[in-house]
C-alpha positions as CSV (number, residue, x, y, z in Angstrom):
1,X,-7.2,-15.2,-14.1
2,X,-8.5,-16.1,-17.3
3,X,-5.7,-18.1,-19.5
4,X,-7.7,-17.9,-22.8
5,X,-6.2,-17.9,-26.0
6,X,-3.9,-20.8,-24.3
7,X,-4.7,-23.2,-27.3
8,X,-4.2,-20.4,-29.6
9,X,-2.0,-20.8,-32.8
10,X,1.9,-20.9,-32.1
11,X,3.0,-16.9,-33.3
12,X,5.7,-16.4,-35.7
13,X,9.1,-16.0,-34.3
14,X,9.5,-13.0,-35.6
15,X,10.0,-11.1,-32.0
16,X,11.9,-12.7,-28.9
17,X,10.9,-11.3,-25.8
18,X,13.1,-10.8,-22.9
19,X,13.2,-9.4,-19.4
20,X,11.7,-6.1,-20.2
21,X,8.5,-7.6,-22.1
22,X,7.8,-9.5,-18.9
23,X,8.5,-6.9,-16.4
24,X,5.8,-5.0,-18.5
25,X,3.4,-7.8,-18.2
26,X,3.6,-8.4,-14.8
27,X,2.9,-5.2,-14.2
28,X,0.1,-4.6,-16.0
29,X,-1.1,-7.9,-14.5
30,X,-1.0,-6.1,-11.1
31,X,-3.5,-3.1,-12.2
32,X,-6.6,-5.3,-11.2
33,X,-5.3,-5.9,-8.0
34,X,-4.8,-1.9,-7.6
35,X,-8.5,-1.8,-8.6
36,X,-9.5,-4.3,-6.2
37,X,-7.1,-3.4,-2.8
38,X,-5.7,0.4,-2.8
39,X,-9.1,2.1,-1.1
40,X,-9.8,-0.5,1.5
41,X,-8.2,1.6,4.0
42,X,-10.4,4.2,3.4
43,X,-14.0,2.6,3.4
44,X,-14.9,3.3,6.5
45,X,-13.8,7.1,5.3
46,X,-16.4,6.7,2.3
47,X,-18.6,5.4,4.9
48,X,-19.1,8.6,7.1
49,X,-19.2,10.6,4.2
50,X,-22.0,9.0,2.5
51,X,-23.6,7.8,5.6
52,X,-26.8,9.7,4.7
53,X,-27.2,8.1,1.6
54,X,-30.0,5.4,1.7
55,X,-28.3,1.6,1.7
56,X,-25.1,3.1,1.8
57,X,-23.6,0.3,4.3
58,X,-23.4,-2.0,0.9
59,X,-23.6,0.6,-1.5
60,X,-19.6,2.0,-0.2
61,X,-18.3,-1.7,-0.1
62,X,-19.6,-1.7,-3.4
63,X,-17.1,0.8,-4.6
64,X,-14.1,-2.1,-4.1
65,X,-16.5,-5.2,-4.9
66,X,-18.0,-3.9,-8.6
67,X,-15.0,-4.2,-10.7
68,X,-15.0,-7.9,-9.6
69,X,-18.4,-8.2,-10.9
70,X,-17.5,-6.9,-14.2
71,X,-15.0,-9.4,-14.3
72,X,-16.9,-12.3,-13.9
73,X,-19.4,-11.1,-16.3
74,X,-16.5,-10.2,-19.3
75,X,-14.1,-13.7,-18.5
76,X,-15.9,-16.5,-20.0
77,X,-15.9,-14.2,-23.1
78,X,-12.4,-12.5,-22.8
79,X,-10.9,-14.6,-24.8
80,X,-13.5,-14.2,-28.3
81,X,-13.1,-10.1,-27.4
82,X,-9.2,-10.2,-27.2
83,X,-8.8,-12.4,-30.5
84,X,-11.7,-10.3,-32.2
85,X,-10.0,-6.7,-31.4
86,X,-6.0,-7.5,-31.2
87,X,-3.9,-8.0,-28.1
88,X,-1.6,-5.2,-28.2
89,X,-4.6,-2.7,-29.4
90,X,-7.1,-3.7,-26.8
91,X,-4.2,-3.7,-23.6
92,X,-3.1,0.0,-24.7
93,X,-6.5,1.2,-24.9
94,X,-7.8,-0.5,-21.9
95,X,-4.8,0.8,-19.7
96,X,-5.3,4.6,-20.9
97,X,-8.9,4.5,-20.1
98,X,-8.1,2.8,-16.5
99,X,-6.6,5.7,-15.6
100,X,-9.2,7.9,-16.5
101,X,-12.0,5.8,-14.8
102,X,-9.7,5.0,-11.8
103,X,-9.1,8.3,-11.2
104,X,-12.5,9.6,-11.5
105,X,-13.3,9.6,-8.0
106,X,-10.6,12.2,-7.2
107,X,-12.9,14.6,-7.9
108,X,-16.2,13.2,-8.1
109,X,-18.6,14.0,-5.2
110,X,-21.6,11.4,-5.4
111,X,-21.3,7.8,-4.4
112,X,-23.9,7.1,-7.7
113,X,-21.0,8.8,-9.8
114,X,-18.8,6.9,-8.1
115,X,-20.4,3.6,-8.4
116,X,-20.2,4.1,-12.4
117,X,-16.9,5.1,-12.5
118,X,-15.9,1.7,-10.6
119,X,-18.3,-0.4,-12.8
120,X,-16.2,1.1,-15.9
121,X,-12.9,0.4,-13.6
122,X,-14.1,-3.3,-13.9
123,X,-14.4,-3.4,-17.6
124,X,-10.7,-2.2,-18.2
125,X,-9.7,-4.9,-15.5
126,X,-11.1,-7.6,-17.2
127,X,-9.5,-7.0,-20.3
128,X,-6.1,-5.7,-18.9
129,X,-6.0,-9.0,-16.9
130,X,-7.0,-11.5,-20.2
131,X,-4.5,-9.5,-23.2
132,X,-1.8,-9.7,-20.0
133,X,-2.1,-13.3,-19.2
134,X,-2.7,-14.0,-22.9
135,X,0.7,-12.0,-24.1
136,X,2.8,-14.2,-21.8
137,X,1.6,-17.4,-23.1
138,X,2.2,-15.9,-26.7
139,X,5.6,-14.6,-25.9
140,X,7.1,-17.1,-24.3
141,X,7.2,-20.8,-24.4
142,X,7.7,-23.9,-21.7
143,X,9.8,-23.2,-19.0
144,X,9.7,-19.3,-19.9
145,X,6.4,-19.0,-20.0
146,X,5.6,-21.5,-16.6
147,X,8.0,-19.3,-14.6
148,X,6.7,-15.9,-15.8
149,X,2.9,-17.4,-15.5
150,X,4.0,-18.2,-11.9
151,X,5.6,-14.6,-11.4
152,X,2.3,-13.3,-12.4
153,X,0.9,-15.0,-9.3
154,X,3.1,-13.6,-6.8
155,X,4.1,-10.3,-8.2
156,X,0.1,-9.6,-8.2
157,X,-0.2,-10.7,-4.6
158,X,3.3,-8.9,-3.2
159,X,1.7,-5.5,-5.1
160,X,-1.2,-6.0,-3.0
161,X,0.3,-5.6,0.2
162,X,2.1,-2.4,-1.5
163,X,-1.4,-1.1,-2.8
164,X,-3.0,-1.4,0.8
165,X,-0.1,0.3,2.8
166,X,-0.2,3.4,0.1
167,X,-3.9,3.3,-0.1
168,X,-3.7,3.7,4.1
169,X,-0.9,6.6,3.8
170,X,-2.5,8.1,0.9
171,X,-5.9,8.0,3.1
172,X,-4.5,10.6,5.5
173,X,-5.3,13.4,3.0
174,X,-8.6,12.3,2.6
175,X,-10.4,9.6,1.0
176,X,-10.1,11.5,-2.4
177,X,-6.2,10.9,-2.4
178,X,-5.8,7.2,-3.2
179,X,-7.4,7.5,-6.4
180,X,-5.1,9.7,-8.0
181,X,-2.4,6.2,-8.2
182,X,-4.5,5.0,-11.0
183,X,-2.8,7.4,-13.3
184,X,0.6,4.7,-13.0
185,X,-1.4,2.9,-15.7
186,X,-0.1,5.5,-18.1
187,X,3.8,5.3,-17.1
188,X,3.1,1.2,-17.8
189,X,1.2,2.0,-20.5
190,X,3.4,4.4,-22.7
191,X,6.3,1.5,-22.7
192,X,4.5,-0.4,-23.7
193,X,3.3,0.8,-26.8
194,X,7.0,0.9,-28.1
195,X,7.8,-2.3,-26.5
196,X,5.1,-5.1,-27.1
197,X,3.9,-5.7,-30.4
198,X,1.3,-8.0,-31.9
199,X,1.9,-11.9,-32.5
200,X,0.9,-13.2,-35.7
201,X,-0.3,-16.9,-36.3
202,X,2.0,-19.1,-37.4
203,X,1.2,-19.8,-41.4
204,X,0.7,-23.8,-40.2
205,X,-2.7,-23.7,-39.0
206,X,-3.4,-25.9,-36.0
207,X,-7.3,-27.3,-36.5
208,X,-9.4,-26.0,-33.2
209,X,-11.3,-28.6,-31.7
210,X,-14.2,-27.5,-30.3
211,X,-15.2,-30.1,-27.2
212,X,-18.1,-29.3,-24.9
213,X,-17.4,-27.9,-21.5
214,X,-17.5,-30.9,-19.1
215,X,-20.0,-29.5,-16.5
216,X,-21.0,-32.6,-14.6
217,X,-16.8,-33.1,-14.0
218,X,-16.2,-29.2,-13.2
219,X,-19.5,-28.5,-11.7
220,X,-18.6,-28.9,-8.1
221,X,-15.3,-27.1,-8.5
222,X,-16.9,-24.3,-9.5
223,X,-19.1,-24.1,-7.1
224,X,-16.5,-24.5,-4.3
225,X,-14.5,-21.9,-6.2
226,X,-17.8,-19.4,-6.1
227,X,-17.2,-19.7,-1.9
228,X,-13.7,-19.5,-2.1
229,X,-13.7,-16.0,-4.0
230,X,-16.3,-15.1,-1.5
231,X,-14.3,-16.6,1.7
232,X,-10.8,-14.9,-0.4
233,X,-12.1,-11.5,-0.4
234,X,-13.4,-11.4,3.3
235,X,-10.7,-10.1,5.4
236,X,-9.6,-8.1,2.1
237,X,-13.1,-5.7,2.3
238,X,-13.9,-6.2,6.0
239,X,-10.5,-5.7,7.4
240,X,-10.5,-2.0,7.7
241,X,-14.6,-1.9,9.1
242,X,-13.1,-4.9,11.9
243,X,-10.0,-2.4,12.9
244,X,-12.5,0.3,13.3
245,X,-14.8,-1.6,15.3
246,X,-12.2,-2.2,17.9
247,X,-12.2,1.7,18.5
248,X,-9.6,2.2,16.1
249,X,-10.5,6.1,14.8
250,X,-12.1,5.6,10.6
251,X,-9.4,8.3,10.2
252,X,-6.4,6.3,11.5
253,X,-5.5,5.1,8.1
254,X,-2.2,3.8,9.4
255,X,-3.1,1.4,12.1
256,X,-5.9,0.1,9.7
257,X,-3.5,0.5,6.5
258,X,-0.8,-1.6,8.4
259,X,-3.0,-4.5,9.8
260,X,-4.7,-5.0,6.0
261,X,-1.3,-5.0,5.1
262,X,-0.1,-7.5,7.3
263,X,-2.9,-9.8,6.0
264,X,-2.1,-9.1,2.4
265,X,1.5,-10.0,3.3
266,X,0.3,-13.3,4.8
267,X,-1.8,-13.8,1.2
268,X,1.4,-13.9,-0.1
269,X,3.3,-16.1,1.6
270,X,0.9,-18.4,1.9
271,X,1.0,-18.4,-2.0
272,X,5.0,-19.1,-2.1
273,X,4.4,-21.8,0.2
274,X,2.1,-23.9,-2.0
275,X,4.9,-24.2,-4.6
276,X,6.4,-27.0,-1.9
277,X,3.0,-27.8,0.0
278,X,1.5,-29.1,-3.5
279,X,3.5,-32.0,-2.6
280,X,1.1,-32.9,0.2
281,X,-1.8,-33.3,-2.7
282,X,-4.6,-31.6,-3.3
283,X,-6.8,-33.7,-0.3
284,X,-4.9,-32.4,2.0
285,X,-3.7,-28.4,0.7
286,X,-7.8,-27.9,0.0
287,X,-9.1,-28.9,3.7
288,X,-6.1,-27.1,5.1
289,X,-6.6,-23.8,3.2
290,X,-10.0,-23.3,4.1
291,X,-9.4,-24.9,7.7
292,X,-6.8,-22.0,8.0
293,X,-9.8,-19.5,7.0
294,X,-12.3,-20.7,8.9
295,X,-9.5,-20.4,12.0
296,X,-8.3,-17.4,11.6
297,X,-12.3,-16.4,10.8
298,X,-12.8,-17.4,14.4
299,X,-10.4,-15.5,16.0
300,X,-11.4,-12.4,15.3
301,X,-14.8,-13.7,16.0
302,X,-14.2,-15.0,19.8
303,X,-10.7,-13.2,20.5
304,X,-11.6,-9.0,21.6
305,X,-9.9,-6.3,20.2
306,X,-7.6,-5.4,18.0
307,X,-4.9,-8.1,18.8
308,X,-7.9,-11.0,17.3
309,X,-8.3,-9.1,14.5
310,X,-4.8,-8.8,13.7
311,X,-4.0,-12.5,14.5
312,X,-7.2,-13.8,12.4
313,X,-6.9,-11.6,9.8
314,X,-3.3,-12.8,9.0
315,X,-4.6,-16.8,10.0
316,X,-6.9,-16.2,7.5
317,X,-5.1,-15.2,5.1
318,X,-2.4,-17.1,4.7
319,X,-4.9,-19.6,4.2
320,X,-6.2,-17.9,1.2
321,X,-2.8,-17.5,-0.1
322,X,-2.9,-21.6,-0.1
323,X,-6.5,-22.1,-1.6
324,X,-6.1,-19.9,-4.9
325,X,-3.7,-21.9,-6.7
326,X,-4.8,-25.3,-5.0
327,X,-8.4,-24.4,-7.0
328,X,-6.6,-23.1,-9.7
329,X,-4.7,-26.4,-9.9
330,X,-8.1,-28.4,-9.0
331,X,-10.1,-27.3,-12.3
332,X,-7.0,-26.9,-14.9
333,X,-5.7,-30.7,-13.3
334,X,-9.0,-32.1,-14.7
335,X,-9.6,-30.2,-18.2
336,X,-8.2,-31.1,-21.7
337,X,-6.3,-28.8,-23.6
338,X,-8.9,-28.6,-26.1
339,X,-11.5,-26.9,-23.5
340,X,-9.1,-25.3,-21.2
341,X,-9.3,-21.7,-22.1
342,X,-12.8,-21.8,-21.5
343,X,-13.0,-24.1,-18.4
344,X,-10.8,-21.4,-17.2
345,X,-12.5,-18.4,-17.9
346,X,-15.1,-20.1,-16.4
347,X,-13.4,-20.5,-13.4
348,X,-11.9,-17.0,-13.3
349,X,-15.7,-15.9,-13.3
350,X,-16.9,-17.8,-10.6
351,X,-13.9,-16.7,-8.4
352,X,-15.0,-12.9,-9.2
353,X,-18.7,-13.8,-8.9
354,X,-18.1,-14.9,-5.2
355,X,-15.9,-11.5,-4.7
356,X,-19.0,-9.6,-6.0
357,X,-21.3,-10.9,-3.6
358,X,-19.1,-11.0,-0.4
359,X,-20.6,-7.4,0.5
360,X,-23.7,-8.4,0.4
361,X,-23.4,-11.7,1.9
362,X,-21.4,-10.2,5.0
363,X,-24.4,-7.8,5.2
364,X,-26.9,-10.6,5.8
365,X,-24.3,-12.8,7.9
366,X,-23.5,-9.8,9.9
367,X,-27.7,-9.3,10.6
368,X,-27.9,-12.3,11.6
369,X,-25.1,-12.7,14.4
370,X,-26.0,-9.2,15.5
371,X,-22.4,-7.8,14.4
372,X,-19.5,-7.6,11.9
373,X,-17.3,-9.9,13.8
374,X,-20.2,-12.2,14.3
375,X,-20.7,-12.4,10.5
376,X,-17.6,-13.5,9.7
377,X,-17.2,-16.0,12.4
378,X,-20.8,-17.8,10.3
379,X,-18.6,-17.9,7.6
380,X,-15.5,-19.6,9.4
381,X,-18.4,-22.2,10.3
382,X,-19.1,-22.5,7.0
383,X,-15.9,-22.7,5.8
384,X,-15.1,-26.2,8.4
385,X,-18.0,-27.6,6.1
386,X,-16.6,-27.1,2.7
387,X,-13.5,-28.3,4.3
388,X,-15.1,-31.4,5.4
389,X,-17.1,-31.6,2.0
390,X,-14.2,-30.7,-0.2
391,X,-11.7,-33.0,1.4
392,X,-14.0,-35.9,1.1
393,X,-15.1,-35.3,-2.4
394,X,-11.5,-35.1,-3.6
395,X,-10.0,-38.2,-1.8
396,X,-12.6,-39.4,-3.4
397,X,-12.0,-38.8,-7.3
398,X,-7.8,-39.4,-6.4
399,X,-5.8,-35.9,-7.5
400,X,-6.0,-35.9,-10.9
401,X,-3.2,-35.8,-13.2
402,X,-2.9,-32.3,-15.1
403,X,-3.7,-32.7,-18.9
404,X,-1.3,-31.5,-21.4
């Protein structure tokens, strides 16, 4: 998520915020994941209905991989569009109109229609998620804000696995039916209006210093970060298409709902557990995260049916549960306070970036090994070398200390 605005001006006490302020944040925080999780049960649904439409076996994965897209376009710049417009103003309006764009596809009939509608899904998500993340650093402070940044993190990962068991329930009505939970935007939404409020700068002006982004240091990161988004989001879109092609029925939204939530459950524990594994350091949680991946990734590759998918898919993603915040902590470990807001927007966009293009990339994988499973077994293979790669680099430099 992009933390910019984190070096903004200290806002005037006029306001304490308590429990409820955060509960609202944290839910709001959770809307992109709803964007990005709640329909995966019913892709292969979407698939069979638009089967006739030319390019349509990237075109429907499309539907759940755009809005991440948008977000890696809008993050580097979240920060200068949330300052320029307000927080509160841009949040409300943003959360109203996510509703209307998420539900769109309730009752829209073409995939091109679609397709828009999700693009315009993505644009709400990228500035939900930045006035979200940005309200919580303004409204609270040290230990407040550290526990509530952290509750971010898991609440949006435990909603997942809500998202993708509703999404599969929801699906046995049709693939129409899912869409119609994007309307909880509004309940969050109206709240909110009476209980956030704007932060004002403090009247002691703190001098910005504007440092250049250090690209030769973060280069690499973000590089290995544009993989892991890619590697993340995997299991998260192909999940439901592996199920099916076990001779699991497209309409048997249950079996597929529960084994996608079963992975999404593993996302999350495997993001609790880094709270204690960072003790290990970063050259060892880094290897070990994508190891996990690229393990699990195998399974479903080399074990039959729908017992390796299950196993692999869960493998796998506990091991991305451990690799977000170890490359969260890997970039903001090396960056300045000065140039952090932007390093991490930066970073927030290269995560997306690699969620964009794991559709298309599983698409060419999947050519190439002659089947789905086969295409995601390449990229377990691929993720042993950035494990090998990554672990060597950052024994290398030492783990960094984080800047303050």
């Amino acid at each position: 998520m992009s933390n910019s605005s984190l070096a903004a001006e200290a806002p005037v006490a006029e306001h304490r915020a308590g429990v409820g302020q955060g509960i609202l944040l944290l839910a709001g925080s959770c809307m992109p994941v709803l964007g990005s999780v709640l329909i995966t049960p019913v892709l292969p649904q979407l698939s069979q209905a638009f089967a006739d439409v030319p390019g349509s076996e990237v075109l429907v994965p499309m539907v759940v991989a755009i809005p991440a897209l948008m977000i890696a376009i809008f993050a580097p710049f979240a920060g200068q569009i949330v300052d320029r417009v307000g927080r509160k103003l841009l949040l409300i309006i943003a959360m109203f109109a996510y509703a209307i764009v998420g539900t769109a596809p309730a009752w829209l009939q073409g995939l091109p229609e679609i397709l828009i509608s999700r693009v315009l899904v993505g644009v709400c998500e990228a500035a939900i998620m930045t006035v979200c993340t940005t309200l919580i650093v303004d409204y609270f402070h040290e230990k407040r804000r550290n526990r509530y940044l952290a509750a971010q993190t898991i609440a949006t990962t435990l909603a997942a696995t809500v998202f993708i068991a509703l999404g599969g329930a929801l699906g046995v009505g049709g693939w129409h039916t899912p869409f119609w939970v994007y309307a909880i935007s509004i309940l969050i939404a109206v709240p909110m209006i009476f209980a956030l409020w704007e932060p004002k700068a403090s009247s002691r002006t703190v001098e910005k210093v504007r440092t250049p982004i250090p690209w030769r240091r973060i280069g690499g990161p973000l590089l290995v970060t544009l993989f892991g988004g890619f590697s993340f989001y995997v299991i998260i879109i192909e999940a439901s298409y592996l199920v099916v092609g076990t001779g699991i029925d497209a309409t048997d939204t249950g079996v597929i709902g529960g084994v996608a939530a079963g992975a999404s459950l593993a996302t999350a524990i495997g993001g609790l557990s880094f709270v204690r594994a960072i003790r290990l350091g970063l050259p060892v949680l880094l290897p070990a995260a994508f190891g996990l991946q690229a393990l699990g990734m195998l399974v479903i590759w080399v074990v039959p049916g729908l017992a390796g998918v299950a196993i692999g898919a869960v493998i796998a993603s506990f091991g991305s549960g451990l690799l977000l915040p170890s490359l969260q902590r890997w970039v903001v470990a090396t960056t300045e306070f000065a140039e952090r807001g932007r390093v991490t927007g930066w970073w927030t966009a290269a995560f997306f970036l690699g969620q964009f293009l794991t559709p298309i990339l599983i698409a060419i994988f999947s050519g190439i090994g002659g089947s789905l499973g086969a295409g995601v077994g390449i990229v377990g293979i691929a993720a042993i070398v950035i494990a090998v790669v990554v672990g060597m680099a950052v024994r290398r430099e030492g783990t960094p200390v984080p800047a303050e």
